[in-house]
C-alpha positions in Angstrom: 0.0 0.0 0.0 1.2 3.9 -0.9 2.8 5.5 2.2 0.5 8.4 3.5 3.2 10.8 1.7 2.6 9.3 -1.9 -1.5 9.5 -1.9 -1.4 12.9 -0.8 0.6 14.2 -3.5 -1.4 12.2 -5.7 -4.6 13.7 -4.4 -3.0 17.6 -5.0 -1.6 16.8 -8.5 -5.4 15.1 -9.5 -6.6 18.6 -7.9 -4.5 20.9 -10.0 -5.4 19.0 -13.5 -8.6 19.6 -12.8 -8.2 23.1 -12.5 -6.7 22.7 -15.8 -9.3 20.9 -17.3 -11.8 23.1 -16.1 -10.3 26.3 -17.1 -10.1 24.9 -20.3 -13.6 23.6 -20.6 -15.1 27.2 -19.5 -12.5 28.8 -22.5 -14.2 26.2 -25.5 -17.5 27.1 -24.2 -16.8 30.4 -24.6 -14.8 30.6 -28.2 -17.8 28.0 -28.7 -20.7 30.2 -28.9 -18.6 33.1 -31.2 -18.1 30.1 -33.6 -21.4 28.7 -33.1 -22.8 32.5 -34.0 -20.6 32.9 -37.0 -21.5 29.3 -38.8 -25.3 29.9 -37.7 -24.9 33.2 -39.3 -23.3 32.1 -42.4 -25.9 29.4 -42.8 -28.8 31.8 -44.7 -26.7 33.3 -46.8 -25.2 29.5 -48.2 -28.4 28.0 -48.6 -30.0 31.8 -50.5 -26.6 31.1 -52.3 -27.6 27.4 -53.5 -31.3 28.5 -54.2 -30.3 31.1 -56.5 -27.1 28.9 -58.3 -30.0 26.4 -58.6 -32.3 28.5 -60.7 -29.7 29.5 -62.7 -28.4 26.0 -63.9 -32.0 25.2 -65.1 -31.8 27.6 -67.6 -28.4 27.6 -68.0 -26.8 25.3 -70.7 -24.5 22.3 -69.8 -21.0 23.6 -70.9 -21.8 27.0 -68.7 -18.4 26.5 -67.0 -16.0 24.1 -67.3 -16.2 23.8 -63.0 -19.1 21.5 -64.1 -17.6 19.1 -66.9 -16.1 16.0 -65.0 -12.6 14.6 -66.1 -12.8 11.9 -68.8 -10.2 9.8 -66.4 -9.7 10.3 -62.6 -6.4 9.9 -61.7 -5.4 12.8 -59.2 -7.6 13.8 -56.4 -6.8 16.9 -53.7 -8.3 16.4 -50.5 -9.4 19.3 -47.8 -8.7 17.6 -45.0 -10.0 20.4 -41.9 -8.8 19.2 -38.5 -7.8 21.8 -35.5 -4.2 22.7 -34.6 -4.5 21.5 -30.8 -5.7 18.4 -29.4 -7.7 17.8 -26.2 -10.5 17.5 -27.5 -11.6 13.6 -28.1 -11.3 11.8 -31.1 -12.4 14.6 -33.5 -9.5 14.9 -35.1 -8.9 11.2 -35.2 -12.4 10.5 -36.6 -11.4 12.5 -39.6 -8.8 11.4 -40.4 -10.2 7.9 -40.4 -12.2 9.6 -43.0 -9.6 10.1 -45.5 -8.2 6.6 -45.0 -11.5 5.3 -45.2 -11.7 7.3 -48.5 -8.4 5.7 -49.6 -9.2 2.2 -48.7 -12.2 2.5 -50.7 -10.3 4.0 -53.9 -7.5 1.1 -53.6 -8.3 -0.6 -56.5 -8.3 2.9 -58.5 -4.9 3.8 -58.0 -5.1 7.4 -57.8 -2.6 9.8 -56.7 -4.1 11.5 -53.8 -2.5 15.1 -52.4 -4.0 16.8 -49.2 -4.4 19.9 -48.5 -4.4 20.8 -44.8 -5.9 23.6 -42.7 -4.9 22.2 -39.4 -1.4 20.9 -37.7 -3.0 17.4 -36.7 -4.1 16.9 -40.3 -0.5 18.2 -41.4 1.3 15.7 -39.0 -0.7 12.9 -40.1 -0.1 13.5 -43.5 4.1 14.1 -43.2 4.0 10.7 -40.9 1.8 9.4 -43.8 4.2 10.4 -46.4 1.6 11.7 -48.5 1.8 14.6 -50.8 0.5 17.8 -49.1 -0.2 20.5 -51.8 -1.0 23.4 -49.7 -0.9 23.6 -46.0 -3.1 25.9 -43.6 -2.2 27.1 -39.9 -3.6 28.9 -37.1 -7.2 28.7 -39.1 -9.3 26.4 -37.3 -10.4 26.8 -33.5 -9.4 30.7 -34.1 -10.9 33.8 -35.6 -10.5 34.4 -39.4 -12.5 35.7 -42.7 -14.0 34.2 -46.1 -10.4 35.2 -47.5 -9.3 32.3 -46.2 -11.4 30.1 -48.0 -11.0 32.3 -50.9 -7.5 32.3 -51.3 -7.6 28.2 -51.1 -10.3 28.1 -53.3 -8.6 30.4 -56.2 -5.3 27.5 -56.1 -7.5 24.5 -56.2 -9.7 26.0 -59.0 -6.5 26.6 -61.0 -5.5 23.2 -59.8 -8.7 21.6 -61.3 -8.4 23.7 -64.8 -4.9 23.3 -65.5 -5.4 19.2 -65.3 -3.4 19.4 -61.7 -6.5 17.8 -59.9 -9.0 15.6 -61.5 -11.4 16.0 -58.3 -11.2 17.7 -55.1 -13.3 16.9 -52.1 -13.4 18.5 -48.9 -13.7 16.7 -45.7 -14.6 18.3 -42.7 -16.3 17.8 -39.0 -20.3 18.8 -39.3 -22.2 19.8 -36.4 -24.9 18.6 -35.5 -25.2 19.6 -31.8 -22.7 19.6 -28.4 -23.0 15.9 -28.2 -22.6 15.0 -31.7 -20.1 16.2 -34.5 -20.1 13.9 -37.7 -17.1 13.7 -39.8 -18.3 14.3 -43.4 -16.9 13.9 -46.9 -18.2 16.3 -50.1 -17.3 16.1 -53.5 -16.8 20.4 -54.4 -14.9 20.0 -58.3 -16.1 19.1 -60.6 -18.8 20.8 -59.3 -21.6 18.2 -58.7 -25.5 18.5 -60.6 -27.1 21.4 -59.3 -30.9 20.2 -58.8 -33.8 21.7 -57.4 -35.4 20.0 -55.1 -39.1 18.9 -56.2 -41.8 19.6 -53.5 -45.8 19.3 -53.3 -47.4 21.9 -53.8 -50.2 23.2 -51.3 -51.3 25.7 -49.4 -48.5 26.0 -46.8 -46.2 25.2 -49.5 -44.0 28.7 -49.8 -43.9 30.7 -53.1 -40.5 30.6 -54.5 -39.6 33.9 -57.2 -38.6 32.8 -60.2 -35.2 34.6 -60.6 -33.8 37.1 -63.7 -30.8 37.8 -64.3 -29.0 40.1 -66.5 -26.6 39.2 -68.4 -27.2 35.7 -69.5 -27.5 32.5 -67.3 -24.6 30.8 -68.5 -22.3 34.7 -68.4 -24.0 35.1 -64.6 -23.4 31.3 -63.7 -19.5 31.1 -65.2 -19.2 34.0 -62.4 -21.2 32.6 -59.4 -19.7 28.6 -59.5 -16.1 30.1 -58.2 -17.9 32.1 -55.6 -19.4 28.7 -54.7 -16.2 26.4 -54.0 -14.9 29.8 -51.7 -18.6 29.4 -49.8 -18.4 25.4 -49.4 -14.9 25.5 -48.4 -16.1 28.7 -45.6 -18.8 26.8 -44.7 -16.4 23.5 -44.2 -14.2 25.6 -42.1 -16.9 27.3 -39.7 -18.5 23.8 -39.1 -15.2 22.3 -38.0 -14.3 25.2 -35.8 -17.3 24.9 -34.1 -17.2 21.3 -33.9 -14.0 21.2 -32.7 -14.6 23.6 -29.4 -17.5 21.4 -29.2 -15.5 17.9 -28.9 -12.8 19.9 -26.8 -15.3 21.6 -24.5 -17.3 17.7 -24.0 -13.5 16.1 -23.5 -12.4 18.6 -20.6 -16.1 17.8 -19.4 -14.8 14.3 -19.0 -11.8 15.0 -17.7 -13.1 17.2 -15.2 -15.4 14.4 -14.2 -12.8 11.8 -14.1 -10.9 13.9 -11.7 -13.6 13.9 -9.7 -13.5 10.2 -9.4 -9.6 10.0 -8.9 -9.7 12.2 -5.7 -12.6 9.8 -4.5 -10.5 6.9 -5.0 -7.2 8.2 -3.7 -9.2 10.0 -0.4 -10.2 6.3 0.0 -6.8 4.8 -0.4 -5.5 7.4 1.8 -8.0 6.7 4.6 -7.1 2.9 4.5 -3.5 4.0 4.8 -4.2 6.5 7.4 -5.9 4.1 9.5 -3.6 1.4 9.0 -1.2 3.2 10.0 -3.0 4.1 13.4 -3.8 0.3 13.9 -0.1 -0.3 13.2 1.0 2.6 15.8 -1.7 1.0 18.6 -0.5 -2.5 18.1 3.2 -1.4 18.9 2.1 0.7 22.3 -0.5 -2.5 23.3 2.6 -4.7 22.4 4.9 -2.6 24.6 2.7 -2.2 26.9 2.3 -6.0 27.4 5.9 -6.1 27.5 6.3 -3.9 30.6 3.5 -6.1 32.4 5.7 -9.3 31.8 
């Protein structure tokens, strides 16, 4: 059994992590409800954005922009891969990353040369360990404050990427949130830029009117314009989900922690009263056994 010594300190170093991981768990709540804001914000705007693109391709012919003309052959494939700089927070950025090699697995047979490119140090590490190609990396982005340029700037190379023949397909795979308790690693195709469909609804009386949309110029002239515009928004929207996911998974993990604290210094308060009173049973056996001694 520990001496008396050894549970104590154990007890105080259990005490001052959870300090930690409650300091930290107040800190993702907070930077959690700026991000939470921002993507709920953003939200509106994408989907007005996708109603709008929608119209337009229905009247718009199918060679409007070569963004929407898939590869004959599909050999080279970039991959967004959106995880956080810092850990502590679960398995978030491990789920996906499980993703991508999920991803892989499934593309074995194919044999495509696959590049990444990173917003995030855990991503970035896994992919140097990994030995894959990493085409353009991304720091300091995720779990922190920054604009659409961000996503605009990445947007503009893989666009480039795709045109010049560099990329056959790009998808972007990111962590979507769903709520606090649950953050879904998901996986979207963004070039060549997949059908654009409106969705077909019954009509009836609660059924709301949606405006048929003109434009000037020309469909295809207004489309060519807004299909770059809409790799920068999914890649945004990609980004602001997994920053708010991630404080999410971080701020639920240092819940955990906190908890499991809790039950440490439960344990080891236990464990130090059995010591504690073993050594007080230990300490009255030696004066009964002296005092025995001094009878005989």
């Amino acid at each position: 059994m520990s001496s008396l010594k050894e549970v104590q300190l154990k007890i105080h170093s259990v005490k001052q992590t959870k300090k930690i991981t409650k300091a930290m768990n107040m800190v993702a709540a907070s930077k959690l409800r700026g991000a939470q804001s921002s993507m709920e914000a953003f939200r509106p705007y994408a989907g007005k954005f996708a109603e709008v693109l929608g119209s337009l391709a229905e009247k718009a012919g199918e060679d409007a922009s070569p963004l929407l003309v898939p590869k004959e052959e599909v050999k080279k494939v970039n991959i967004i891969l959106c995880t956080s700089d810092r850990g502590l927070c679960g398995g978030f950025n491990a789920n996906l990353i499980a993703r991508v090699r999920e991803f892989i697995e499934e593309t074995a047979d194919r044999n495509l040369e696959i590049t990444l490119t990173n917003f995030g140090k855990k991503g970035r590490d896994w992919a140097r360990k990994s030995e894959f190609s990493i085409a353009d990396e991304y720091l300091g982005v995720i779990g922190g404050t920054f604009g659409f340029n961000v996503a605009s700037t990445a947007g503009r190379k893989l666009i480039d990427g795709f045109l010049d023949d560099s990329y056959d397909e790009v998808y972007v795979v990111y962590g979507e949130f769903h709520g606090m308790g649950k953050q879904v690693p998901a996986m979207k195709q963004i070039l060549p830029i997949p059908p654009i469909e409106s969705e077909e609804q019954e009509v009836d009386a609660d059924t709301p009117f949606l405006a048929e949309h003109i434009c000037e110029p020309s469909p295809d002239e207004l489309l060519g314009d807004m299909l770059p515009r809409n790799i920068n928004i999914q890649i945004f929207s990609a980004l602001l989900e997994t920053s708010t996911s991630e404080h999410a998974a971080r701020m639920a993990a240092m819940d955990n922690a906190t908890k499991a604290c809790d039950d440490m210094v439960d344990e080891l308060t236990l464990l130090y009263n059995k010591a504690r009173q073993a050594g007080i049973t230990a300490d009255l056996m030696d004066i009964v056994g002296g005092a025995e001694a001094l009878k005989g």
